[in-house]
C-alpha positions as MATLAB code, in Angstrom:
seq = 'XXXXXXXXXXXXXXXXXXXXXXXXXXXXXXXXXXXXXXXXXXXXXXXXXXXXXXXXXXXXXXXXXXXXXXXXXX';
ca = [
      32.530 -132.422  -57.594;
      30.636 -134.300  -60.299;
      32.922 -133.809  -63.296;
      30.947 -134.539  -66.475;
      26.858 -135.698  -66.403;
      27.958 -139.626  -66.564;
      28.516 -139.251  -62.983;
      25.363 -138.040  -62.377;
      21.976 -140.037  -62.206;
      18.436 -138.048  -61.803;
      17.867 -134.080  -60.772;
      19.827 -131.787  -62.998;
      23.581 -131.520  -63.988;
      25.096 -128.116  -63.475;
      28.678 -127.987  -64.306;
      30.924 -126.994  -61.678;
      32.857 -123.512  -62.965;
      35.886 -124.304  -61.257;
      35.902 -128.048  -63.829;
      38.095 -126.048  -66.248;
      40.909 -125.029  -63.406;
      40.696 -128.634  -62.310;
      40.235 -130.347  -65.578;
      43.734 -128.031  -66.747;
      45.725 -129.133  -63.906;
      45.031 -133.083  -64.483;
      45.856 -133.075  -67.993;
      49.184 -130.860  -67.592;
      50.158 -133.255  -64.483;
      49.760 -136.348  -66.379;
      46.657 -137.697  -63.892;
      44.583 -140.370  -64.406;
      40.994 -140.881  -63.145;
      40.674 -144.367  -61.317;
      37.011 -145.022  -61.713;
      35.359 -146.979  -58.819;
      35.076 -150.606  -59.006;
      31.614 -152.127  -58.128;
      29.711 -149.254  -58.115;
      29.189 -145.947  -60.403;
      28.274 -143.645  -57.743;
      29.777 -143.195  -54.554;
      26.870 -140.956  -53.188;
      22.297 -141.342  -53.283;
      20.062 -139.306  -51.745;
      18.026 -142.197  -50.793;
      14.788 -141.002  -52.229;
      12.235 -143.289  -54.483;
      11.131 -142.858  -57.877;
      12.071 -139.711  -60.051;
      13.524 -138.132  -56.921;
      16.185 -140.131  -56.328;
      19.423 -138.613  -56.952;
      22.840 -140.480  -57.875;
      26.430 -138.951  -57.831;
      29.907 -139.907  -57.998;
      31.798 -137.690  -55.682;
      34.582 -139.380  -54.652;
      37.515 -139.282  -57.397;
      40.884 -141.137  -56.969;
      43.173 -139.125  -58.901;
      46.306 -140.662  -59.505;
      49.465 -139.832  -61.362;
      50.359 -141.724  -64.742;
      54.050 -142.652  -63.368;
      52.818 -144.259  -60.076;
      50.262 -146.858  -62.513;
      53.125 -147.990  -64.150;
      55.356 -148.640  -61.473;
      52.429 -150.386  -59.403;
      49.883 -151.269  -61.649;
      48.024 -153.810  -59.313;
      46.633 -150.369  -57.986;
      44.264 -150.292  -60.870;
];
């Protein structure tokens, strides 16, 4: 699920209705978001030009506690 139009590149954003179930559930559970490191989108449609479509699709959702007690995982 793209979760916000940052993680989207080219074609149009339509937010997912289901965000706001998801998007509750992080923020009670104390979840972090561990964005990717070398690149923004985890997903391209391979096309040229104005048709070329990025996304990031992949998330790595991760619980607050477990960054502090091993924060090498960020």
């Amino acid at each position: 699920m793209v979760m916000n139009v940052e993680e989207k590149f080219g074609g149009s954003f339509h937010a997912d209705p289901s965000w706001d179930t998801l998007e509750s559930i992080i923020e009670s559970h104390n979840i972090l978001d561990i964005p990717p490191k070398h690149e923004k989108y985890t997903w391209n449609n391979k096309r040229v030009g104005k048709r070329n479509i990025k996304e990031r699709l992949d998330q790595i959702l991760i619980e607050d506690s477990i960054i502090v007690k091993f924060s090498y995982v960020t």
